[in-house]
C-alpha positions as CSV (number, residue, x, y, z in Angstrom):
1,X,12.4,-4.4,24.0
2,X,13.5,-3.4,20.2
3,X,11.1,-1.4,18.5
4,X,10.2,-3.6,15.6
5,X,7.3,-1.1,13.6
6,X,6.9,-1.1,10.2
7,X,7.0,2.0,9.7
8,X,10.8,2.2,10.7
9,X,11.3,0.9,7.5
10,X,9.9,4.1,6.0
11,X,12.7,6.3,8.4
12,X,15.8,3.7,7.9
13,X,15.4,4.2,4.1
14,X,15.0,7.9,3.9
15,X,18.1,7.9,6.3
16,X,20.0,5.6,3.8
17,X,18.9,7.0,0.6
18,X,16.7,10.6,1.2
19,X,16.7,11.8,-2.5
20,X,15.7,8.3,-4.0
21,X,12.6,7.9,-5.6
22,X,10.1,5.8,-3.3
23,X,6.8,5.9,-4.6
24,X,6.0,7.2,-8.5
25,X,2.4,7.9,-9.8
26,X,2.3,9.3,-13.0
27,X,4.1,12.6,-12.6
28,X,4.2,12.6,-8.9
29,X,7.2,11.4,-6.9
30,X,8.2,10.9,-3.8
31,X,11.4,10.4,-2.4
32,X,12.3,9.1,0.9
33,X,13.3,12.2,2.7
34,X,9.0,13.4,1.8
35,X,7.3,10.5,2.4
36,X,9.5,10.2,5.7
37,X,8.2,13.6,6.6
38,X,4.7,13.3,5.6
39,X,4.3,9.4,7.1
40,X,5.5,11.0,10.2
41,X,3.5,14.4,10.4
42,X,0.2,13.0,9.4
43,X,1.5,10.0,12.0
44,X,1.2,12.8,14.6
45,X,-2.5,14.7,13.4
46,X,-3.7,10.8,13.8
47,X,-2.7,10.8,17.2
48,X,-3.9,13.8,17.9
49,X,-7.3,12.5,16.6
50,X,-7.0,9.2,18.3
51,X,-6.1,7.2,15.5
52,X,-3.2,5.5,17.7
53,X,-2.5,2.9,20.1
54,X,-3.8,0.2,18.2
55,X,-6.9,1.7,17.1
56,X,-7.6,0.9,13.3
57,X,-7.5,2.9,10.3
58,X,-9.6,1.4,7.2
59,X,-7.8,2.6,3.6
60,X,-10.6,1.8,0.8
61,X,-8.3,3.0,-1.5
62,X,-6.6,2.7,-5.4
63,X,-2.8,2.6,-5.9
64,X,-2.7,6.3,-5.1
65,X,0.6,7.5,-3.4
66,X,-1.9,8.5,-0.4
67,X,-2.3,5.3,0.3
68,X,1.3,4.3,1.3
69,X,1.4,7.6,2.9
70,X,-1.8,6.7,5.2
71,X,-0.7,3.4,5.8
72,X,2.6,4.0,7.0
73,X,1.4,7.0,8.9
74,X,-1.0,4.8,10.8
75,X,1.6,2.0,11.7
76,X,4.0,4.7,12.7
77,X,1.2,6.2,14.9
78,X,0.6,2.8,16.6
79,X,-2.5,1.9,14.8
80,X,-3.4,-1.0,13.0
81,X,-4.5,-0.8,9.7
82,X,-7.2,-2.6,7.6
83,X,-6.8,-2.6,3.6
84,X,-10.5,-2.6,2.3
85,X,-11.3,-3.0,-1.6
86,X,-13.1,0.0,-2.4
87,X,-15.2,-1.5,-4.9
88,X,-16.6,-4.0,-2.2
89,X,-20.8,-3.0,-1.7
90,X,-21.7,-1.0,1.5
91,X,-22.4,-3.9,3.1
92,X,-18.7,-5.5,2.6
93,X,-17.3,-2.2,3.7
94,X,-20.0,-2.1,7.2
95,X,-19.1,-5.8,7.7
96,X,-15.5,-5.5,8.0
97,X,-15.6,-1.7,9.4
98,X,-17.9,-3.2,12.8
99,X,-15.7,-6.4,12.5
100,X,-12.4,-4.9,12.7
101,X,-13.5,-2.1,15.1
102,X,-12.5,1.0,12.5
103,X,-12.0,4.5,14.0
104,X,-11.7,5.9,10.8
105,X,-11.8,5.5,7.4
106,X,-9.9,7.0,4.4
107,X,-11.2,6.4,0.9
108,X,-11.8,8.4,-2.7
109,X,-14.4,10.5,-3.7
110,X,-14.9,8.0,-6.5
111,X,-15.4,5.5,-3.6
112,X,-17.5,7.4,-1.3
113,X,-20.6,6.2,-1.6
114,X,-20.7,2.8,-1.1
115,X,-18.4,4.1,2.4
116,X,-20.3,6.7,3.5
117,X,-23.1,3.6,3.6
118,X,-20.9,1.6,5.3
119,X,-20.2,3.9,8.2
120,X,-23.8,4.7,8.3
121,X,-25.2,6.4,12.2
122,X,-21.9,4.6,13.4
123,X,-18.7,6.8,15.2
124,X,-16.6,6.5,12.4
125,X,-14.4,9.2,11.0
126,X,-14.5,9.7,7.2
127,X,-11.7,11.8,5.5
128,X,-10.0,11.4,2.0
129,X,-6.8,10.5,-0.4
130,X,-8.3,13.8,-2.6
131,X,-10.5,16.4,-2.2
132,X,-11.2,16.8,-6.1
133,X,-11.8,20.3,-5.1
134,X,-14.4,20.0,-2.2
135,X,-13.7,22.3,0.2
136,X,-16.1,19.8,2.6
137,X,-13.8,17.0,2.0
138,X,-11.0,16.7,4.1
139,X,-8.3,15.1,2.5
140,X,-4.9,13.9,3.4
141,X,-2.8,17.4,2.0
142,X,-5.2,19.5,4.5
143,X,-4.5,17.7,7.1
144,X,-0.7,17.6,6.7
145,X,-1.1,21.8,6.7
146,X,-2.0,21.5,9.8
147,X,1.2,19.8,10.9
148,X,4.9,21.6,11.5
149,X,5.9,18.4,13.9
150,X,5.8,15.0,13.2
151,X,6.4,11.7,15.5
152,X,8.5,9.0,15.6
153,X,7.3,5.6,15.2
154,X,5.4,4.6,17.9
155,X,7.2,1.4,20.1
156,X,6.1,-2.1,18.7
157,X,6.8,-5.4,20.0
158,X,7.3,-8.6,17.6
159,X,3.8,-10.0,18.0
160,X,1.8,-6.7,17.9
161,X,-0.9,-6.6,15.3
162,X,0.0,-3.9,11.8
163,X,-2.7,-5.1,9.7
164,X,-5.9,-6.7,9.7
165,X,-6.3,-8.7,6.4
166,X,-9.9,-10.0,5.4
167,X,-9.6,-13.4,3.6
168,X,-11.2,-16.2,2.5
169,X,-15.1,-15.8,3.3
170,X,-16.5,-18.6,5.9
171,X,-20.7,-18.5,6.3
172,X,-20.5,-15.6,3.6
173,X,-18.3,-13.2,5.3
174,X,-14.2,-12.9,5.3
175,X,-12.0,-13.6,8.4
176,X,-9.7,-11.0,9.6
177,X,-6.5,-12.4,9.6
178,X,-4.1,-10.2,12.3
179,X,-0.6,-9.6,10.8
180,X,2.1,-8.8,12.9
181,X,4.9,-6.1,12.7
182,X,7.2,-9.0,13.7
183,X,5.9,-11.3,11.0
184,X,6.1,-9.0,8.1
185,X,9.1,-7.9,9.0
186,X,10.1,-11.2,8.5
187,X,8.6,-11.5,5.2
188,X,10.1,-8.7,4.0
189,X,13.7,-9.9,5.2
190,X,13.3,-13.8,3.5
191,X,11.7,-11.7,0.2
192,X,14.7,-9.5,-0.2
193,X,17.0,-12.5,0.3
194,X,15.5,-14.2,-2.2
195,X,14.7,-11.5,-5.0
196,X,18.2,-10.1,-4.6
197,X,16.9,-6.6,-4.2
198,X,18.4,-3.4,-3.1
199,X,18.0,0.1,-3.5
200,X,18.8,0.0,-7.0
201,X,15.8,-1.5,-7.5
202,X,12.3,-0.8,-9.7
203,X,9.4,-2.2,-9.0
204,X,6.0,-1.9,-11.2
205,X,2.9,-2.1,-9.0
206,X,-0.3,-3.6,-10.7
207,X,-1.8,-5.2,-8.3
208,X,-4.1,-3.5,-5.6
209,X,-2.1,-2.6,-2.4
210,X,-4.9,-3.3,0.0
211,X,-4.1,-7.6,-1.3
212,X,-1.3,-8.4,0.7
213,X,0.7,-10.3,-1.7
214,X,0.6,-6.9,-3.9
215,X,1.3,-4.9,-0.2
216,X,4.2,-7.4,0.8
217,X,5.7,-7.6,-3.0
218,X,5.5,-4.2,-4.3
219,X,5.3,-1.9,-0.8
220,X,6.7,-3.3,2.1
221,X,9.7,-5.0,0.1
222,X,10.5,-2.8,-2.1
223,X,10.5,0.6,0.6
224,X,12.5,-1.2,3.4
225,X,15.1,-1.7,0.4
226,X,15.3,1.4,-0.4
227,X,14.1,0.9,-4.0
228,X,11.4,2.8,-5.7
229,X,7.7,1.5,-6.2
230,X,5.7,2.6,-9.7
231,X,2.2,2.6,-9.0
232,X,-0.7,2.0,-11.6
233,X,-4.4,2.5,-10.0
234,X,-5.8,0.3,-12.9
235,X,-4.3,-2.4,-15.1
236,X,-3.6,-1.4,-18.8
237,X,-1.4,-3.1,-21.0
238,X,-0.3,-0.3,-23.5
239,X,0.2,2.1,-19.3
240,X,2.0,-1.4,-18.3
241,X,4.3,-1.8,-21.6
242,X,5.0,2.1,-22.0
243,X,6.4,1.9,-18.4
244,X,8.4,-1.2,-18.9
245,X,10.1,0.8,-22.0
246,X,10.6,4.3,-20.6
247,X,11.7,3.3,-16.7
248,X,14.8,0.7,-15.9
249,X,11.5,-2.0,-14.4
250,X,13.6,-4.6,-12.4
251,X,11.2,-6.8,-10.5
252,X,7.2,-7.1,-11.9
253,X,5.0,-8.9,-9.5
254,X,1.8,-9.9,-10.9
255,X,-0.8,-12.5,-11.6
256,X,-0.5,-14.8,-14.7
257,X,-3.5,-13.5,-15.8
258,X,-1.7,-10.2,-16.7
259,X,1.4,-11.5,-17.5
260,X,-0.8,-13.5,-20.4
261,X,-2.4,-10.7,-21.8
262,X,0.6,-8.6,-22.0
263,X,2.5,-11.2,-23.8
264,X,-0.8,-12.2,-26.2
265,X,-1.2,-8.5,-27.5
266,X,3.0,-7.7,-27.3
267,X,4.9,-11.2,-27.2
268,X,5.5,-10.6,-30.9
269,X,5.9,-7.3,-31.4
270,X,10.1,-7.1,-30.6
271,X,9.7,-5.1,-27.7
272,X,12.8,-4.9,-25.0
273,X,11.8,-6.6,-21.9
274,X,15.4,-7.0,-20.3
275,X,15.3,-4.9,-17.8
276,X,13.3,-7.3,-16.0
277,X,15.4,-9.8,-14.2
278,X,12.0,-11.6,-11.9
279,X,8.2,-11.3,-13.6
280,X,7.2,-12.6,-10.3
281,X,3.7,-14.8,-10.6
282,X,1.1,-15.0,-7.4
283,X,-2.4,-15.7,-7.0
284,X,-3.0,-18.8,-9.4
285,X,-0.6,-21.3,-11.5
286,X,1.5,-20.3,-14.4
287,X,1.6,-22.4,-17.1
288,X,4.6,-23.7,-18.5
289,X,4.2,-22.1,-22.2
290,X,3.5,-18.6,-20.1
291,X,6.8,-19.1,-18.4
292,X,8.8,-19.7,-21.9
């Protein structure tokens, strides 16, 4: 049987390319031979905690570069993740937490709250993306102290579950639709075919990672490519334009929504766009003046 996780995307790249950027936020970088070594170390303290063998990790997180680091890390350790909106109430959060079967959970301080709610008197481990200086919070860079060894990705057959996605509510409450490591594998293959990308490759990241047309467009795409991923935690035009002048943007997947906004406050202002060879729209129609 071939080995088909998701997170061997994570290893082929860094094997490829190990001194390429992969992820970007704000001053921080990672490049592939890093996040290689920290998706497979903390891939081997979840293990060790049980966080494997298609037990699921819930990441209520921001576009942090802890988040494709724990998400990886979990697919590589056999788990099955499920993205989470951290701005969803405590009772979102419990809903998909009992739904889903969550272990754990990894989330912000900023975040914490409405989690901590969540998870209640339930067996449900709590750690975090940052510590903001609280030595009581464990976050991701204490655990990865703790680890000299890491793992390799754990085997995965075609139709295993990777991720649990929560859609479209029915009575009220979301449906947890189970994506496969075959599947998105898949998607990212027919993606890259069609946007022409490689390792050459910039992508901006607006959208929230845990939607899975921003996880599929601006993560799993662009890091099986071999290309690097710049992630915003929040949408800001004047963040979004300063990037798109200062860094060689190639590919912009966003919503038309934003795409309007940036061109009504900067459309006439002469600014040098030409990097961008796709402003790729999801989520709702784009009208034809917008695509002009």
């Amino acid at each position: 049987m071939e080995n088909v996780n998701l997170a061997k995307n994570i290893f082929g790249s860094a094997g490829r390319f190990p001194d390429r950027r992969a992820v970007v936020f704000y001053d921080r970088v990672l490049r592939y031979s890093q996040l290689r070594d920290d998706v497979s170390r903390l891939a081997a303290a979840f293990t060790a905690r049980g966080i494997c063998g298609g037990e699921r990790l819930a990441i209520a997180l921001p576009n942090v570069t802890e988040l494709v680091t724990a998400y990886y890390a979990a697919l590589c350790a056999g788990a099955i993740v499920v993205p989470v909106n951290p701005l969803y109430t405590h009772s979102e959060i419990d809903f998909i937490l009992r739904d889903s079967g969550a272990r754990a959970v990894i989330t912000h301080p900023m975040f914490e709250q409405a989690v901590r709610q969540a998870i209640g008197d339930n067996n449900v481990d709590m750690f975090y993306s940052d510590s903001l200086g609280d030595p009581a919070k464990e976050c991701v860079a204490d655990i990865l102290k703790g680890v000299s060894n890491g793992i390799a990705p754990a085997e995965k057959a075609s139709g295993d579950t990777a991720v649990i996605a929560y859609t479209n509510a029915v009575s009220g409450w979301p449906l947890g639709a189970q994506l496969t490591h075959g599947g998105l594998n898949h998607n990212i293959d027919g993606c890259k075919i069609v946007a022409a990308c490689d390792e050459n490759d910039v992508f901006l990241t607006v959208l929230p990672l845990y939607h899975a047309f921003s996880a599929m467009s601006c993560m799993h795409l662009p890091l099986k490519a071999g290309a690097a991923t710049i992630l915003n935690e929040t949408f800001s035009e004047k963040r979004v334009v300063g990037i798109l002048e200062t860094e060689p943007i190639s590919i912009f997947p966003s919503v038309p929504a934003i795409f309007r906004k940036i061109y009504d406050v900067y459309g006439g202002s002469g600014k040098d766009f030409s990097s961008v060879k796709a402003f790729v729209p999801g989520g709702a129609p784009m009208d034809t003046e917008l695509q002009k």
